[in-house]
N, C-alpha and C positions, 0 to 999 in steps of 0.2 A: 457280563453279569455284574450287578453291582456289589461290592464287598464293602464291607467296613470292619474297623478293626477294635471294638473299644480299648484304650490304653489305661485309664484310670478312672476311677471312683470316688467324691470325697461330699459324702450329703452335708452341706452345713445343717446342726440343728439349732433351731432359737428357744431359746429360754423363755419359761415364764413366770411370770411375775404376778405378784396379787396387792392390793394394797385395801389400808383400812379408812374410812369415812373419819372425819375430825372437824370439828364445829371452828370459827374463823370470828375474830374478835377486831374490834374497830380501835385506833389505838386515840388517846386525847393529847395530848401536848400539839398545840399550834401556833401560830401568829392571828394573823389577821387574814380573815375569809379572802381565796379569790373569785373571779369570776366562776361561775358555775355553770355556763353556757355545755353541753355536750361536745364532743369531739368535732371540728370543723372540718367539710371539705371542699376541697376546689372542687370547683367546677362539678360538686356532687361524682366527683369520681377517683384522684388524688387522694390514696387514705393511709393511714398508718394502724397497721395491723399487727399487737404484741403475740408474738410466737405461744409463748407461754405466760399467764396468767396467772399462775399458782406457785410462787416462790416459796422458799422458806430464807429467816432468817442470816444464815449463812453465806445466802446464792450473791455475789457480786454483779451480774451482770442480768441487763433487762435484755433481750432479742426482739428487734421486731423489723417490717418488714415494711417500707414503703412503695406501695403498689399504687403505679401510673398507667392506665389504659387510654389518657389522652396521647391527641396525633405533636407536642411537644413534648421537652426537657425541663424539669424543675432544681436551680439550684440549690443546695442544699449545706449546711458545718454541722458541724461536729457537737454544737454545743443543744441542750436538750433542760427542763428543769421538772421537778415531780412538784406533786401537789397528794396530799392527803385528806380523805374526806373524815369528817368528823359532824357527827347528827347533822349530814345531810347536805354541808358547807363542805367549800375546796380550801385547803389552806395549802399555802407553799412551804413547802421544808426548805428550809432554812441551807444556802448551798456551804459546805466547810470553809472555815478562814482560810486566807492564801490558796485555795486552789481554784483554778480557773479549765479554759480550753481552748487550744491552740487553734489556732483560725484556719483552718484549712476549708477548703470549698470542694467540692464534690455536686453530682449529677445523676439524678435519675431518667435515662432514656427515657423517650417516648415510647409506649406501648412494653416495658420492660417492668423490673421493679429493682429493688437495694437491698441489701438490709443493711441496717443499724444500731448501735448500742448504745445503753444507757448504763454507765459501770456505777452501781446504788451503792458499794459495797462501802465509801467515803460515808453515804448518810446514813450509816448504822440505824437501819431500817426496824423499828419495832412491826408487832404485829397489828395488821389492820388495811382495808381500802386503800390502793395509791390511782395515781394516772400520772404517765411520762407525756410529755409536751414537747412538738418540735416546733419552732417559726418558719414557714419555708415562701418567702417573697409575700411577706403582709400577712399571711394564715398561718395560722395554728391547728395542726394535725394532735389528737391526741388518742389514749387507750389507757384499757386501765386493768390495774392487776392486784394479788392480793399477797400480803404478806403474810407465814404462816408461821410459830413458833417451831425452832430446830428440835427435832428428838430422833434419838439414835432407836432404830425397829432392831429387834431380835431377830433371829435365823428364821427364829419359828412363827413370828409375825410375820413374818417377808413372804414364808410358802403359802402361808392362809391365805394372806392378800392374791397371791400368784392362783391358788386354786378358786378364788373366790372369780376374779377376771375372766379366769377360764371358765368357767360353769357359767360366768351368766353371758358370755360372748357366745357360747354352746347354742345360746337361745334367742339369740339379737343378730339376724342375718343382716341387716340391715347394717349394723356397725360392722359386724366381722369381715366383711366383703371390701368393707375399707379401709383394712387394716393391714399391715404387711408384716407385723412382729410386734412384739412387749420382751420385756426383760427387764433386770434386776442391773442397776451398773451402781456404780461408787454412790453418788448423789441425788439416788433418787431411783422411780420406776418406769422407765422410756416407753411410749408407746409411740411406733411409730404408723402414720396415716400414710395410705399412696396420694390422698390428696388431702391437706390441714387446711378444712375450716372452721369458722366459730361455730357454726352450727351440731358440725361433728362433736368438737369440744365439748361442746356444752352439753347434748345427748349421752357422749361418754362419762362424763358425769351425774349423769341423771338419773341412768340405766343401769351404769356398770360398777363407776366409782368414784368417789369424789373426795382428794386428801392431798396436799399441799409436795407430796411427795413427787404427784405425776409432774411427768415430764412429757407434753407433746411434742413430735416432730412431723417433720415430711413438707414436701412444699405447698406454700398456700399460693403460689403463682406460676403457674409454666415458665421455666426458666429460656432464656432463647440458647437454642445450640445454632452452632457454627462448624458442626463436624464435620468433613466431607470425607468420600469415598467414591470407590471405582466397581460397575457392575461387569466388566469384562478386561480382563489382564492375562498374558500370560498363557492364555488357554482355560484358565479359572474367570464362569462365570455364575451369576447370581441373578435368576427371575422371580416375580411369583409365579404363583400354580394358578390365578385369575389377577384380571386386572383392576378388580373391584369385590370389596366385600359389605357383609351388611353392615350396618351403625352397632349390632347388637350382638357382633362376632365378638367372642371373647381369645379366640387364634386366631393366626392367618402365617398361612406355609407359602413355603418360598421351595426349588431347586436348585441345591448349589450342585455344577458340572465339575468335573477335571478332565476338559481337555487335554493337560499335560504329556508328559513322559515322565514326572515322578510326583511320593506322596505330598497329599495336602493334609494338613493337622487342623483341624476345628474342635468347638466345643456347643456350650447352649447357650454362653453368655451375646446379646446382641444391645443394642438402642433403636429406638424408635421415635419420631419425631412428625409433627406433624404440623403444618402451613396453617396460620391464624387468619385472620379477615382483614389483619393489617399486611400480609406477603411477608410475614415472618417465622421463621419457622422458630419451632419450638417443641423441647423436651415434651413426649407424652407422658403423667403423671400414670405409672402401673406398677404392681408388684416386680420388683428386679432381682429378686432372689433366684438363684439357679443354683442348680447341681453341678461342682466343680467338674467336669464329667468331658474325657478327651475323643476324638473318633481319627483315625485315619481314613482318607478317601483316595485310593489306589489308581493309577493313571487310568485315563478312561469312563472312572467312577463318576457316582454320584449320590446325593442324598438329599432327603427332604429336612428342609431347615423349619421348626415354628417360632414365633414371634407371639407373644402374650396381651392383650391388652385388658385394661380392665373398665369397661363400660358402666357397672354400677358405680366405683366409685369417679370414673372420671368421665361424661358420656361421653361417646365418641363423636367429634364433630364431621360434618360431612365435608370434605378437603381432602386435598393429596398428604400421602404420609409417606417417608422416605424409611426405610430399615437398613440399620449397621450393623454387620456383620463381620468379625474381626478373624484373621486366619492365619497358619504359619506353611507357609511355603520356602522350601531349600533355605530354612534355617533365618528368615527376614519374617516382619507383622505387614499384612495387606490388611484393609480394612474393605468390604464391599459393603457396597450400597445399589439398592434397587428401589423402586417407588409404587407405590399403588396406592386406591382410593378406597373411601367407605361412601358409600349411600345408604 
């Protein structure tokens, strides 16, 4: 008969946050106009993607993400220059006396991506329009972001903002479903996306909120994993419950056995990953929050394991996906893994 034993409890809960709308001013001091060409891409597919958009005065550092879906490697330094728009013209801001950047060379995989920085905090950034520019083998990749004037929000402005997110996410299933959390941290309002893109962005602003305060995260590119694991050990093994599910499953349950002679210690936390079109596997992009929440499985025992995916915001592609599933047996971490598909 199969038994389990729950041992502990710990619901994380996430905070929320609300922010307030604030108008965005173009700033004037420049040199001399540059090229005003839009953001260039290789090969219409090599792009540079800023994380976040919406700085404030303060923020030192620009984030952003260099995303290569070609079947090559693109070298890449360190060194990077901004440009500020003014009625319409790019002008380059002026880089600080005596400082420069150390030559280091770096590589964005084939079919991977990077990220990168641009540390602004030197060009004492007024408010207004910028774009960060990188050179990478004759091209210039660029994005552009905006600077917002620093003001410190009240308690009581911060819960507005929180209830205001909340109430209109109540009514935007569209966003909601792509959303994994928001909250309130040092620097700002985080919200985080199970999958960041501009598109999202921009709609979350349109719909929900728009103020220099937000803080996007989450990934904008399937990161490659390299995890590995075993679906039979020991007498501990790991199946699904089919060997196929739909594109439009939001679970998919697994069978953990104990064949043993003593207990096995699990929990809800797992990984999921899933084979691209280049034979590379890679992070599934889904809500990862889970219930700190422990179970013994008794020799002999067994239990059904689920696994989460989230097809609105991430669709599921149709490929083999590999599940990891992490365990404590006689006091050691096993990791298993079993595989199954979606059609």
């Amino acid at each position: 008969m199969n038994q389990t034993k729950l041992l502990f409890l710990l619901v994380a809960a996430i905070a929320f946050a609300s922010c307030r709308p604030s108008a965005r001013q173009t700033v004037a001091d420049a040199a001399q106009p540059t090229d005003s060409t839009e953001a260039v891409i290789i090969a219409d597919t090599l792009r540079m993607v800023i994380s976040d958009k919406y700085l404030m005065q303060n923020d030192s550092i620009v984030q952003a993400m260099l995303i290569n879906p070609t079947g090559r490697s693109y070298i890449y330094e360190a060194d990077f220059f901004i440009e500020q728009e003014v009625n319409g013209q790019w002008y380059e801001v002026p880089f600080p006396n005596g400082l420069g950047f150390v030559s280091l060379a770096k590589s964005v995989p084939a079919h991977d991506s990077s990220n990168v920085y641009g540390h602004i905090g030197m060009f004492h950034l007024k408010q207004g329009h910028y774009r960060m520019s990188k050179k990478i083998e004759g091209h210039t990749l660029s994005d552009d972001f905006y600077v917002g004037k620093q003001r410190n929000y009240t308690e009581q402005e911060l819960n507005d903002i929180m209830d205001t997110i909340s109430r209109r996410l109540g009514k935007c299933d569209a966003l909601a479903s792509c959303i994994s959390g928001y909250g309130i941290l040092e620097k700002g309002i985080e919200v985080n996306f199970i999958y960041n893109t501009p598109e999202r962005r921009r709609l979350f602003r349109q719909q929900i909120c728009d103020a220099p305060i937000l803080r996007f995260t989450g990934p904008e590119s399937p990161i490659r994993m390299s995890k590995i694991g075993v679906n039979d050990t020991l007498g501990i093994s790991l199946r699904p419950t089919k060997p196929i599910f739909p594109l439009t499953a939001e679970t998919v349950t697994f069978i953990l056995k104990n064949n043993s002679d003593s207990e096995l210690t699990c929990g809800e936390e797992c990984d999921i990953a899933f084979l691209d079109e280049h034979n590379t596997w890679r992070k599934a992009p889904r809500n990862e929050s889970f219930n700190a929440i422990g179970y013994e499985i008794p020799p002999r025992g067994q239990r059904t394991v689920i696994g989460r995916l989230c097809p609105k915001a991430f669709p599921t592609p149709a490929t083999r996906f590999r599940f990891f599933y992490p365990v404590r047996f006689n006091g050691k971490s096993i990791t298993l893994m079993t595989e199954f598909e979606t059609r």
